[in-house]
C-alpha positions in Angstrom: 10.8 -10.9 -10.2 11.0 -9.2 -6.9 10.9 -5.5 -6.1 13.4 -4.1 -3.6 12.0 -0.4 -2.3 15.0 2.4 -2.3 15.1 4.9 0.9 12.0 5.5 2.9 9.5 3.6 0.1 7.3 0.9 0.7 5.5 -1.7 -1.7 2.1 -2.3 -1.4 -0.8 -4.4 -2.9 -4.1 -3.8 -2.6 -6.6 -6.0 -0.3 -9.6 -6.4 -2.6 -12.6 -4.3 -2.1 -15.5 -6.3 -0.7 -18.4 -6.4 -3.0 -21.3 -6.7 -1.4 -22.4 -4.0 1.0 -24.0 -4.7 4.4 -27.7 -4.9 3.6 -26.9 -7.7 0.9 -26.5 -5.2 -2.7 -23.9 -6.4 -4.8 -21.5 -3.6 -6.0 -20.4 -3.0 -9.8 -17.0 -2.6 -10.5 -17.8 1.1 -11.6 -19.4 1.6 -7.9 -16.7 0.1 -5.4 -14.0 2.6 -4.8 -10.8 2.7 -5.0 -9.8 0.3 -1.4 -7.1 2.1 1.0 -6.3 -1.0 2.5 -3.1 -2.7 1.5 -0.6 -5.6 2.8 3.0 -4.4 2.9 5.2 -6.8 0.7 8.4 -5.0 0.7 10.1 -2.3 2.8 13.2 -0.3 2.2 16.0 0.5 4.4 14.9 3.9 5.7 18.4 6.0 6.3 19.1 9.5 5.0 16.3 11.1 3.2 15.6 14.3 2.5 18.1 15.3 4.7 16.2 13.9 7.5 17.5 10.2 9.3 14.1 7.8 8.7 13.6 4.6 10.2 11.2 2.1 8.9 7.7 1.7 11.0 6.3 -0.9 8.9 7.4 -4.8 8.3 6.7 -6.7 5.5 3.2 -8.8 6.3 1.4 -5.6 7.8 -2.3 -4.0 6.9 -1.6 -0.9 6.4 -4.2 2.0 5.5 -2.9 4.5 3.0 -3.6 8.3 1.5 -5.9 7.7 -1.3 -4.1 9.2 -3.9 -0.7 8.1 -2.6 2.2 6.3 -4.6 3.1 4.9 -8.1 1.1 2.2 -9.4 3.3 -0.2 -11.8 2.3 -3.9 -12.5 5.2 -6.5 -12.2 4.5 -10.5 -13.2 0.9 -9.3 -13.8 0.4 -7.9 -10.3 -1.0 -4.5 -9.5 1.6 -3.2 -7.0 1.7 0.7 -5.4 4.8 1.8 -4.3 4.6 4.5 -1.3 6.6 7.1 0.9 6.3 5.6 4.5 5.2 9.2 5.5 2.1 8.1 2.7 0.7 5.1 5.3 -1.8 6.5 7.8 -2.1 3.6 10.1 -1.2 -0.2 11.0 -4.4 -2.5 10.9 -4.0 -5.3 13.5 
């Protein structure tokens, strides 16, 4: 199933959180947080919204950093996806 983002929204999944910390401790799941790192897998067409004309920023393939509280988690063929206003990334990662 694919997922084709409406307007000014972008689909995200997560890049996993790394789980071991600098000086060698291995996290728990219950002590990583929540990563803000994602890789862009689908991006709408931007045009009218809100009023406002929006052009898309991001491309599919992109790291992108994201508000931490940002988006709509749904899961689709048993992947964790997060679907996000563009106005929701913070930055590009290159």
């Amino acid at each position: 199933m694919t997922v084709k983002p409406l307007g000014d929204r972008v689909v995200i999944k997560n890049v996993e959180a790394e789980e071991t910390t600098k000086g060698g401790l291995i996290l728990t799941s219950a002590a990583k947080e929540k990563p803000q790192m994602a890789e862009v897998l689908a991006v709408g067409p931007g045009g009218m919204v809100d009023g406002k004309e929006v052009a898309m920023q991001v491309s599919v393939g992109q790291k992108v950093i994201y508000s931490k509280y940002a988006g709509t988690e749904v899961k689709i063929d048993g992947d964790e996806l997060i679907i996000v206003r563009q106005n929701d990334i913070l930055a590009v990662v290159e």
